[in-house]
C-alpha positions as CSV (number, residue, x, y, z in Angstrom):
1,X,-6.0,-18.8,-54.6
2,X,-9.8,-17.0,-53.9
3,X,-9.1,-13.7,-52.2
4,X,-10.7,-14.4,-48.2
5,X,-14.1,-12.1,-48.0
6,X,-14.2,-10.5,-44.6
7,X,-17.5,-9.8,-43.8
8,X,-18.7,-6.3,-42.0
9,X,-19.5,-8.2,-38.7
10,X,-15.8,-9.5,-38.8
11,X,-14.4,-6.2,-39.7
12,X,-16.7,-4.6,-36.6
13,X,-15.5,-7.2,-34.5
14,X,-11.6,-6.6,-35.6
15,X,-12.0,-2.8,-35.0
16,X,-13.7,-3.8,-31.5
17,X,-11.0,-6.0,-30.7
18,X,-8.2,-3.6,-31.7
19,X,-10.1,-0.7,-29.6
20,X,-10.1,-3.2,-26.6
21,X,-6.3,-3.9,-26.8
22,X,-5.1,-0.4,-27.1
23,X,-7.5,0.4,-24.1
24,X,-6.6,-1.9,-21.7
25,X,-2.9,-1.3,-23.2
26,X,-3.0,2.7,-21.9
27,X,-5.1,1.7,-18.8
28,X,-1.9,-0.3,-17.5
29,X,0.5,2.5,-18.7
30,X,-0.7,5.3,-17.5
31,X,-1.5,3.0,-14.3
32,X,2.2,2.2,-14.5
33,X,3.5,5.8,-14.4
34,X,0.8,6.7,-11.7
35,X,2.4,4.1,-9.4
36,X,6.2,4.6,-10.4
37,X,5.9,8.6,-10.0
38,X,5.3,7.3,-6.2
39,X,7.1,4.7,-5.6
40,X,10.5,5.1,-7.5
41,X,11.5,8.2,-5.6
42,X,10.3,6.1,-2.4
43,X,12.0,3.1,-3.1
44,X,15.5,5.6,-4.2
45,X,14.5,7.5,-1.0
46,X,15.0,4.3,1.4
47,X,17.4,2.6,-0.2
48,X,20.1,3.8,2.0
49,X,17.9,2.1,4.9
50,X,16.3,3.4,8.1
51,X,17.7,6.1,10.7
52,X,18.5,4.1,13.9
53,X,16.5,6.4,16.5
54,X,15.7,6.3,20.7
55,X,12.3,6.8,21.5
56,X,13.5,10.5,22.6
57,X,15.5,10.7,19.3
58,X,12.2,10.2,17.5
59,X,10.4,12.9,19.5
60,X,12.8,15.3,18.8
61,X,12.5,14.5,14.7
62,X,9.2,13.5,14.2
63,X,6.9,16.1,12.1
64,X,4.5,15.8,9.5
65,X,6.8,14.6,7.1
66,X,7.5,11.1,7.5
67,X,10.9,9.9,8.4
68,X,12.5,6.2,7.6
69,X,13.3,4.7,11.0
70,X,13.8,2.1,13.3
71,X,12.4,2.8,16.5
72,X,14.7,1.4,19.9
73,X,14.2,2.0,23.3
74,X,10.5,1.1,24.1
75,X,7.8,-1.6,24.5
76,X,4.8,-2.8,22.8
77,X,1.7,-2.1,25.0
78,X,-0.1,-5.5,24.6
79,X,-2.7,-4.4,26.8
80,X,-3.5,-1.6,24.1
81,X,-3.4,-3.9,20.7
82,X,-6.7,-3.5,18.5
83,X,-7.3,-5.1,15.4
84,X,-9.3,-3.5,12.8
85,X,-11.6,-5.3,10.9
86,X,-13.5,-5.4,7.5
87,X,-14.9,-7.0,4.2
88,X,-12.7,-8.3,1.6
89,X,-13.5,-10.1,-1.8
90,X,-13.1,-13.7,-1.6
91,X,-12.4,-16.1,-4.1
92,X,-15.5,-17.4,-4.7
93,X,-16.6,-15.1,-8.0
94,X,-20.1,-17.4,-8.1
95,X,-23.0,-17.5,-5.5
96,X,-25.3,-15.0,-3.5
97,X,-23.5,-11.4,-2.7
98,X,-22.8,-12.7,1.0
99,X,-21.0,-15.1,0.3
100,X,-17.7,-13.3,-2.3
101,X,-17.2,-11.1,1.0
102,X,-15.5,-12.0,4.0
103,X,-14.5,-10.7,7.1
104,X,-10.8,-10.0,7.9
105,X,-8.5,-8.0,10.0
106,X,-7.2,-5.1,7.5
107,X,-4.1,-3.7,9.9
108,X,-3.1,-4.1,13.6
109,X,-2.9,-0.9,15.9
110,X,-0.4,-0.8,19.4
111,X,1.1,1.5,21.4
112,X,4.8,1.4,21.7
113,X,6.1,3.5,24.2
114,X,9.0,4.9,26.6
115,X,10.4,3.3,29.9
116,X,8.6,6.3,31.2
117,X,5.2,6.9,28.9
118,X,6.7,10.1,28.2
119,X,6.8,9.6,24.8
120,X,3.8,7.5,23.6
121,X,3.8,5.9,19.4
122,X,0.6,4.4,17.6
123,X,1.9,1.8,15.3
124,X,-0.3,0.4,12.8
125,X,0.8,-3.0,12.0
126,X,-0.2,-4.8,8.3
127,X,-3.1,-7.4,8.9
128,X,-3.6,-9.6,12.1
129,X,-0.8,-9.4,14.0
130,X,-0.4,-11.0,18.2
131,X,2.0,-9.8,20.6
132,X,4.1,-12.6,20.6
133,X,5.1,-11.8,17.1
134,X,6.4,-8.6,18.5
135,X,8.8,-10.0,21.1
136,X,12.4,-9.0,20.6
137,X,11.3,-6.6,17.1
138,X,11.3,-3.4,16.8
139,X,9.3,-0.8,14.6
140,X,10.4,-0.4,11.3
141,X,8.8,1.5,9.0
142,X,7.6,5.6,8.3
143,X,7.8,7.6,11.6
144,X,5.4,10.9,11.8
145,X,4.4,13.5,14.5
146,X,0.8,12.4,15.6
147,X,-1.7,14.6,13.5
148,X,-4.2,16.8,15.3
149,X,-7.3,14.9,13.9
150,X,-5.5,11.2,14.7
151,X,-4.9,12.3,18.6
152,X,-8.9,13.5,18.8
153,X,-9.9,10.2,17.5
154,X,-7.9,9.0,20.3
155,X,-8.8,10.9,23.0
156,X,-12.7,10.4,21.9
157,X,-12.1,6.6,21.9
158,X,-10.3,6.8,25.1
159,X,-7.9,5.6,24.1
160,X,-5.6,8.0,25.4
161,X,-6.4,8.1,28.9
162,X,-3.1,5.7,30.2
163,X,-1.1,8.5,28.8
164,X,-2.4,11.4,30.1
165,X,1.0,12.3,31.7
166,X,3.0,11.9,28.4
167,X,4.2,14.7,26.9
168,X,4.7,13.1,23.0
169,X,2.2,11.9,21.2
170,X,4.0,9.9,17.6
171,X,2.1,7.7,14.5
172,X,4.2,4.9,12.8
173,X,3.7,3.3,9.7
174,X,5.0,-0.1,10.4
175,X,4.0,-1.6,6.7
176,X,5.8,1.1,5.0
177,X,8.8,1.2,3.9
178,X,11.7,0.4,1.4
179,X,10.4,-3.7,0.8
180,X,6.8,-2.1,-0.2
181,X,8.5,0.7,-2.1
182,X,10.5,-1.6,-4.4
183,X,7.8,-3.9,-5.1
184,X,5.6,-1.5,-6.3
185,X,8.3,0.0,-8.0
186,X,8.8,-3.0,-9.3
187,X,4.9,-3.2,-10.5
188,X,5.0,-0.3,-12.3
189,X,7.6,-1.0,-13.9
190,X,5.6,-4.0,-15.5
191,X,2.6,-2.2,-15.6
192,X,4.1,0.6,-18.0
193,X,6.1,-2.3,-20.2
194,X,2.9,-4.8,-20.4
195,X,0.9,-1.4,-21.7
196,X,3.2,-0.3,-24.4
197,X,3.4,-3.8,-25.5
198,X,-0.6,-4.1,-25.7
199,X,-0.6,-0.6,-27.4
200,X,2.2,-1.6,-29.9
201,X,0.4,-5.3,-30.6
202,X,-2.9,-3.6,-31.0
203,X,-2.2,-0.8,-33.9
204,X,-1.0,-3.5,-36.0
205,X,-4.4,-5.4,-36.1
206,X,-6.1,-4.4,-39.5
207,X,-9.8,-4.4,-39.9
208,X,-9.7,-8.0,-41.4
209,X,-8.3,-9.1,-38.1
210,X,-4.3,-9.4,-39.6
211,X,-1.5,-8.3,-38.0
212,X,0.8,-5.1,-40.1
213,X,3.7,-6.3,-40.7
């Protein structure tokens, strides 16, 4: 049988196509490891599930450091819910700029506070989310003490000003927590495997475009 020629455009576009593997191949891994150095000690972190706290329990053990909890003992303060909009690519991928960008609600923020207002927590709440939803639930999620710069954007907003008698001032993750850890655990995970396998697959293309065995 006549020996298959394999011109210098093919072998270019062999070597280009072997480049192209092993790149996108490390991109996901060292994506991968970026996301599991995060997320697996997260996910291990909250496995156990969240601390069961009183709205004074979580004054007393909120600081900086965030703290897995489920919060009991207050109310939502509907009056106070604000949703936070902005742009977000669409699924159209043809067409004038306007129109791959859309307008939605990124997260929900509400006050959820003590029978008293002494102790007063911002919850930020994934995507669009109405009081109703709220009834009977309570905040689950990553529990902090209210950072300086967080309680001057407050007060500046005036959003503060029903509370001016409270004496505790808490933020709350309510989208965080050991279902998003393990997912993105869980991502990584693939990430790192799908990259090794493109970096494996890709240094055994040959610059005539066949596989090493």
């Amino acid at each position: 049988m006549a020996e298959t020629v394999v011109t210098d455009e093919q072998i270019k576009a062999n070597r280009t196509q072997r480049h192209l593997v092993i790149g996108t191949g490390v991109a996901l891994l060292l994506l991968g490891i970026y996301i599991s150095i995060f997320l697996i000690p997260d996910a291990l972190q909250t496995s156990g599930g969240p601390r069961q706290l009183t709205m004074d329990q979580a004054a007393d053990v909120a600081n900086p450091e965030r703290t897995y909890a489920t919060v009991e003992g207050g109310s939502w303060d509907c009056e106070t819910l604000q949703s936070v909009r902005g742009l977000s690519g669409s699924r159209v991928m043809y067409g004038p700029p306007s129109s791959r960008f859309r307008e939605e609600t990124k997260f929900t923020e509400i006050f959820y506070t003590g029978d008293d207002n002494r102790v007063v927590m911002l919850v930020t709440l994934s995507g669009d989310v109405d009081c109703d939803d709220l009834v009977g639930q309570f905040p689950t999620g990553y529990l902090y003490a209210m950072s300086d710069g967080t309680r001057q954007e407050l007060t500046n907003e005036a959003r503060l000003a029903r509370y001016f008698m409270s004496d505790t001032f808490l933020e709350f993750c309510g989208y965080c927590g050991q279902g998003n850890s393990l997912i993105g655990a869980v991502f990584g995970v693939v990430f790192i495997l799908c990259g090794v396998g493109l970096i494996v697959f890709g240094r055994k293309i040959k610059a005539d475009g066949k596989q090493k065995r």
